[in-house]
N, C-alpha and C positions, 0 to 999 in steps of 0.2 A: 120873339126870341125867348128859348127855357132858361128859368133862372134857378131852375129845377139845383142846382149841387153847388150854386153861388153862395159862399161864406161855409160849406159843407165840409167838416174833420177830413184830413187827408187818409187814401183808402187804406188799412193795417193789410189789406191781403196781400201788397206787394213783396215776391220772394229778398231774403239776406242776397246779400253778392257771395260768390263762391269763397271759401278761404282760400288766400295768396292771389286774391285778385286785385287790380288795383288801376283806378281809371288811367293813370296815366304812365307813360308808357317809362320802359328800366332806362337808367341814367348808364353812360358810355364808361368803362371802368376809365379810370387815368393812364394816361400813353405816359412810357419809362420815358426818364430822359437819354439821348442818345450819352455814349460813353466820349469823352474828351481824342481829338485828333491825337496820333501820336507825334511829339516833337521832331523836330529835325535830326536825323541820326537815333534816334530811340526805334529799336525793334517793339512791335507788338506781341504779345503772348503768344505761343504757339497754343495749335489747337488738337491736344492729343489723340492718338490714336483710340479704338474701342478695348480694352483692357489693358494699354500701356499708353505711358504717358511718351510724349516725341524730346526727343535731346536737342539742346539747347541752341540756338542761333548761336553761328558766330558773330563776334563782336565787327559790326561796322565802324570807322573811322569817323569823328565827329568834326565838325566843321570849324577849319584849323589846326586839324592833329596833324602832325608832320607824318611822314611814311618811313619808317625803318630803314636807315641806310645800308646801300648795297655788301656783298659780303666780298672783305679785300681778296684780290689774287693772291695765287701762295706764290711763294720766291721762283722765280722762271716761269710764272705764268703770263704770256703777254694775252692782252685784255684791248685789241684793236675793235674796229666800227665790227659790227655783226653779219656774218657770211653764209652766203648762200648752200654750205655746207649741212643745217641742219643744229647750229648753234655748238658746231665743233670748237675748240679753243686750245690752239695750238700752245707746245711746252718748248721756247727755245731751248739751243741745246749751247750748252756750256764751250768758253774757251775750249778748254782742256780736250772734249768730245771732236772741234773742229781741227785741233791741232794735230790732234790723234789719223783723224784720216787724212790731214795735210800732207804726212809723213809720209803714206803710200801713193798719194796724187800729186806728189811735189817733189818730196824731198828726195827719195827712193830713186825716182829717174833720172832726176836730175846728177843725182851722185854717177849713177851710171855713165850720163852722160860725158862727162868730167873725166872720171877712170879708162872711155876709153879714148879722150883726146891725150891723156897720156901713153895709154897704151900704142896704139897704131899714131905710130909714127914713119915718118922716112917715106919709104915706099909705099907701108901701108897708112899713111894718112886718110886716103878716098873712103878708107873704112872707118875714119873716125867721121866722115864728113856721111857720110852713110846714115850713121849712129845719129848724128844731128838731125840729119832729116827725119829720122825716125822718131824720134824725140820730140821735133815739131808736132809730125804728125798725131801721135799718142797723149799730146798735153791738149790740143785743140778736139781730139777724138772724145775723150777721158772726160775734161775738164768744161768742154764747149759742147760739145752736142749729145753725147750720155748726160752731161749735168742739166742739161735744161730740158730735153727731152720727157726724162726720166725724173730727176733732180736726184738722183742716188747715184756717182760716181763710183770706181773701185774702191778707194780708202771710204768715203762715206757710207757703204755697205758694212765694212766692216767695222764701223764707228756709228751706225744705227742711227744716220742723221738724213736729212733730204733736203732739197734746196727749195723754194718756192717761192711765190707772188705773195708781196704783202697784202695784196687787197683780195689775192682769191684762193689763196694756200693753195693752185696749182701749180703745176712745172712752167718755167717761163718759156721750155719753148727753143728748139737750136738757134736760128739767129740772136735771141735774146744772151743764150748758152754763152755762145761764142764769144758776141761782144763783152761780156762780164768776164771772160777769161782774157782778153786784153785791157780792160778798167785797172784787170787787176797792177799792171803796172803800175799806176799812179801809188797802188797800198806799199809797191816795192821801192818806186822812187827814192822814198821819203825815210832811208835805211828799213823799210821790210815796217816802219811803224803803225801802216793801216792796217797789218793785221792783226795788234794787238788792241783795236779799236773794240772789239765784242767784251772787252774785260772791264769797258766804262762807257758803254752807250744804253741806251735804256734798253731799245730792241737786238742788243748784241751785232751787231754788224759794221760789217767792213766799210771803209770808204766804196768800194765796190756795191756793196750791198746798199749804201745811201745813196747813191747815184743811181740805181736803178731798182729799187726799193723791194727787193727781195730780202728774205731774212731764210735762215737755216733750222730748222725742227728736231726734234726728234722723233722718229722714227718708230710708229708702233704699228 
């Protein structure tokens, strides 16, 4: 074996390393730390548009915050379960208003009625008894089957009020009509006192009207 370069100066011909070489290899830069979750109820930054910046989140409720109490009905607003109407919310309609078309659907006829058991008398009585039947007819017509049909009687047309279902603010309907125009006796029994029941009940209504749980609107 040659011993020929054993103990021999190391050789100078070997080239420099290039500049910016380096045997081992580049170190990984440092990974950011990630930015902190955002809390419970904490909005994160928005992230603006390309030359304007985006407006601001609204403010979410934080855990615990009560919710803004609802906003009161105004006076003659009733404020019943929510109806299939479309979130309609009917305005009862005043004493005064029902009394007003009482005077044409009640009181009007009945006067007549009255004037003319005084008038035909003797011989012509059968014309007061006429008058009666007529009278039947027109209070039960009027009052019973135009009112629930419909729920706007003659006097209530022109007192701008309508009758209706407390649970579906439609017309109750003739049979319903009818029978609530003989309820109404109970309102009369009692010296005529159930009718002044709408001027101290929450929903304005008659004993008639609580017994079969219609209330009176008004009319727009």
């Amino acid at each position: 074996m040659s011993t020929e370069n054993f103990g021999s100066a190391p050789d100078n011909n070997i080239p420099p390393p290039r500049p910016g070489y380096s045997p081992f290899p580049p170190a990984t830069p440092p990974v950011p730390p990630a930015p902190p979750a955002p809390q419970y109820g904490q909005v994160p930054p928005p992230v603006p548009g390309y030359g304007q910046s985006a407006p601001p989140p609204a403010p979410m409720p934080t855990y615990g915050q009560v919710p803004p109490a609802p906003v009161p009905p105004m006076p003659g607003q009733y404020m019943p379960t929510p109806y299939p109407s479309g979130g309609f919310q009917p305005v009862l309609a005043t004493w005064q208003k029902r009394a007003y078309g009482a005077l044409i659907d009640w009181v009007a006829p009945f006067v007549v009625l009255v004037a003319s058991g005084f008038i035909f008398t003797g011989n012509l009585g059968f014309i007061s008894y006429v008058f009666s039947l007529a009278g039947l007819g027109y209070f039960i017509y009027n009052n019973g089957y135009l009112g629930g049909t419909t729920g706007v009687t003659f006097g209530r047309k022109f007192a701008g009020t309508k009758l209706v279902s407390e649970a579906t603010l439609a017309p109750i309907g003739a049979g319903m009509g009818i029978a609530r125009y003989f309820v109404h006796f109970i309102d009369a029994i009692i010296c005529y006192v159930g009718f002044l029941f709408p001027l101290w009940t929450p929903k304005k209504q008659t004993i008639a009207d609580i017994l079969l749980k219609t209330i009176v609107i008004e009319e727009r």
